[in-house]
C-alpha positions in Angstrom: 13.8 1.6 -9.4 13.4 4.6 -7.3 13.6 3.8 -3.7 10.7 6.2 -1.2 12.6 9.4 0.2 13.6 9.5 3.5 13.5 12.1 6.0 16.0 14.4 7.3 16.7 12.4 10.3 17.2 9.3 8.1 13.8 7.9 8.5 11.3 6.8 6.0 7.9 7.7 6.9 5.1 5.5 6.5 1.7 6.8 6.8 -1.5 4.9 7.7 -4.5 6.4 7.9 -8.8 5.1 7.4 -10.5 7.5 4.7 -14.1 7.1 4.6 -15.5 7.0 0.6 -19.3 7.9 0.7 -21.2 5.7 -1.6 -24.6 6.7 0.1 -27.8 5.7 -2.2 -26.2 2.3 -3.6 -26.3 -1.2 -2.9 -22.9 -2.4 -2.9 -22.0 -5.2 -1.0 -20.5 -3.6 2.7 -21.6 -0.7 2.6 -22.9 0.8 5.6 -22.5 3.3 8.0 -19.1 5.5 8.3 -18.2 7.3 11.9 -18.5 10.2 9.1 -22.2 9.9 9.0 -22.7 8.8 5.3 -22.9 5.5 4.1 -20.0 4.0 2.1 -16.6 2.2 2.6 -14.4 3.1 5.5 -10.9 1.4 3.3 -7.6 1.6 5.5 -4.4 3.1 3.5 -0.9 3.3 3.5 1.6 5.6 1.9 5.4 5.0 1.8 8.5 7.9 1.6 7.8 11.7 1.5 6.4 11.1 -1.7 3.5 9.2 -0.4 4.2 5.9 -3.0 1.0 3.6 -2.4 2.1 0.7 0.0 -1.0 -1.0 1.0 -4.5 -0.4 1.2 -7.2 -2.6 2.5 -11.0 -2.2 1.6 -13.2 -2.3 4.7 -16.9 -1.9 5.3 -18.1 1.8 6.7 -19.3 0.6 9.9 -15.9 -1.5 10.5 -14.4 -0.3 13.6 -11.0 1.8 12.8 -8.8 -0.6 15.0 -10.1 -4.2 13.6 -7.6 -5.8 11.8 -5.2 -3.2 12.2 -2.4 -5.5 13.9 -2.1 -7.5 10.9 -2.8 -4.9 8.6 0.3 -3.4 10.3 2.7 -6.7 9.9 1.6 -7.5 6.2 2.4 -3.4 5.0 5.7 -3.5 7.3 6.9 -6.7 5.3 6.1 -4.6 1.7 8.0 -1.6 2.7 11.0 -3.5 3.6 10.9 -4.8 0.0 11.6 -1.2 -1.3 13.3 0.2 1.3 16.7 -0.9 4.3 16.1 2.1 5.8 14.3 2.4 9.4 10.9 3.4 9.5 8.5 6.0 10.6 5.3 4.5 11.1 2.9 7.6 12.0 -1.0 7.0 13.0 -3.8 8.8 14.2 -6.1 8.6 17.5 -7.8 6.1 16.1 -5.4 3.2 16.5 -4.5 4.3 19.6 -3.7 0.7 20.7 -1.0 -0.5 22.6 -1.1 -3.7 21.1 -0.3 -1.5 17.4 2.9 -0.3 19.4 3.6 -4.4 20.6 3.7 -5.2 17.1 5.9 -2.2 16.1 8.5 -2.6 18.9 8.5 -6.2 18.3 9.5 -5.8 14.7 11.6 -2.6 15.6 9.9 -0.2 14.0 9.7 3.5 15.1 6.7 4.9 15.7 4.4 8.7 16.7 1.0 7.4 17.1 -1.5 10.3 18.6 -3.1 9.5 21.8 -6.6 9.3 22.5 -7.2 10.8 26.2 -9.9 8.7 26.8 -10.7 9.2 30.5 -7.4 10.8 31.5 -8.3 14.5 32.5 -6.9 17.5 30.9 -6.8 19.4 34.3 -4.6 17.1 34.9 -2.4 17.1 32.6 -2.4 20.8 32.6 -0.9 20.7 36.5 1.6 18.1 35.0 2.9 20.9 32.4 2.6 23.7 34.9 4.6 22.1 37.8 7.1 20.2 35.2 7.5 21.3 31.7 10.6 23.7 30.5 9.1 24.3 27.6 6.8 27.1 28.0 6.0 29.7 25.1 3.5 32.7 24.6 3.1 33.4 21.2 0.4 36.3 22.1 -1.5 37.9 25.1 -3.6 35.2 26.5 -2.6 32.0 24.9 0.6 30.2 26.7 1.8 26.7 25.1 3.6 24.2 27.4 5.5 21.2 25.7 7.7 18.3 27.2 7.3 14.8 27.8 6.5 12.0 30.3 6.9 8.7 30.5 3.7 5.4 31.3 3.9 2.3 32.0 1.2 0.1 29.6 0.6 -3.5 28.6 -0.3 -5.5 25.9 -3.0 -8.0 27.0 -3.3 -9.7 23.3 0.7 -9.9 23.8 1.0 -10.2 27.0 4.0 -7.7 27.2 4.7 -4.5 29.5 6.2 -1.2 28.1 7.6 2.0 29.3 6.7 4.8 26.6 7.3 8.1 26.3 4.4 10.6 25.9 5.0 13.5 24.6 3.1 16.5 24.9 1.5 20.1 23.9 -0.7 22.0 25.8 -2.7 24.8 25.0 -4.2 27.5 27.5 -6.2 30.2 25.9 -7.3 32.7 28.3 -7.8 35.3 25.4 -9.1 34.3 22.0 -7.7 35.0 18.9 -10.0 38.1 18.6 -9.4 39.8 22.0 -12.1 38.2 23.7 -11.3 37.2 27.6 -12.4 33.9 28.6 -14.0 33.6 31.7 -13.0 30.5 32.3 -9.3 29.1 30.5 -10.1 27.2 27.5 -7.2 24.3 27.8 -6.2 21.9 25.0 -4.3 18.9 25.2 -2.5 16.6 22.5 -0.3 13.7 23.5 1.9 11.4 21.5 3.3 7.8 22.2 6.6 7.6 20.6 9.8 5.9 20.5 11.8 8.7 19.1 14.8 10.3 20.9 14.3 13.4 19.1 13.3 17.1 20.9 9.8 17.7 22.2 9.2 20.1 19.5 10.6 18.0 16.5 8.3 14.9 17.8 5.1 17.0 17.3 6.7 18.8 14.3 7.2 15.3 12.8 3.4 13.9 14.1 1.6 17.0 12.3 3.6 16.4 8.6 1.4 13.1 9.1 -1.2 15.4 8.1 -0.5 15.4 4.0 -1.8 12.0 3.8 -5.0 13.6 3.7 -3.8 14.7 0.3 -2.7 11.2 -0.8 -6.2 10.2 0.2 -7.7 13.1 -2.2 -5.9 11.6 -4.9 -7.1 8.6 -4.6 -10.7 9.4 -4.1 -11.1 13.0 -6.1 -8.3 13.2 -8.8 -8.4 9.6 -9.5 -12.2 9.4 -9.3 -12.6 6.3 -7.2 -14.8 7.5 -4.4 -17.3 5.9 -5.4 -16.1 2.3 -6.9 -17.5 1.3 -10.4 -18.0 -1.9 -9.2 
């Protein structure tokens, strides 16, 4: 009867993530090889509210690639938080389903969403002359190491759904030209993390938001270590 806490900004989070479970020297039926480098199950799982209340989990064979079957995967755990909750949600996702046709399905049902970017082939020299020339957020927390963070917006489209969207993209990017123990690097060492989101929320709370994504990892632990169910007993 207790309905999943929100967040501040009135949002429920929802949480999906793919956990690997090593179940190397067995025989059970699917297991096979995880991008973690053990054998075992790669099961997708989601957690609803700031308490992380299970929602959905799907068992999935290790060598299963993160993205397949995520679209429905996405619609069928949607439909179950809506049974517990009327509040808007905040789906959050890693790299991994970094698919535009995860944020089709989301914007269709009206969803909002942070999913991390992977970069792919876009180049981070790039992206740092982006931040340079436009961003006006720039910090230096110490000598050597400046952090630029602001947005920008591309233009994508959904093949499976045949639909075009504008997203925003936010942004932080990290030049280290001194390392954390006062060594100077020869050449900078730059680091780049993008986000597609439809929040109108500030720069800073986007990635704030993105990187409290980041206890799921204890949800999983849970699951896996307190509850004992790494490897299955069946």
């Amino acid at each position: 009867k207790k309905p999943p806490t929100a967040l501040a900004n009135g949002l429920v989070p929802v949480d999906i993530d793919v956990t690997p479970m090593d179940n190397s020297k067995s025989k059970k039926e699917g297991v096979s090889r995880t991008y973690k480098g053990f054998d075992g199950y790669a099961p997708v799982m989601a957690y609803i509210g700031t308490e992380g209340y299970a929602i959905n989990f799907e068992l999935r064979e290790g060598k299963q690639h993160c993205q397949k079957g995520t679209v429905e995967f996405l619609q069928e755990t949607i439909k179950l938080c809506h049974k517990l909750t009327d509040k808007p949600l905040l789906i959050r996702l890693d790299s991994v389903n970094d698919s535009i046709d995860n944020v089709a399905v989301l914007m269709d049902i009206g969803c909002f969403f942070i999913i991390k970017r992977n970069l792919r082939r876009e180049s981070t020299d790039d992206w740092f002359e982006t931040a340079k020339q436009y961003c006006q957020h720039v910090t230096s927390p110490r000598d050597g190491k400046t952090i630029y963070i602001g947005s920008d917006w591309k233009t994508v489209i959904s093949k499976q759904f045949n639909k075009e969207f504008t997203l925003r993209t936010g942004y932080e990017i990290t030049e280290r030209t001194i390392d954390k123990y006062g060594q100077f690097n020869l050449v900078p060492d730059i680091e780049v993390e993008t986000w597609w989101t439809n929040l109108g929320d500030p720069d800073e709370e986007i990635i704030r938001l993105y990187h409290a994504h980041g206890e799921c990892e204890q949800f999983h632990s849970e699951v896996k270590t307190d509850m004992d169910l790494e490897r299955l007993p069946s």
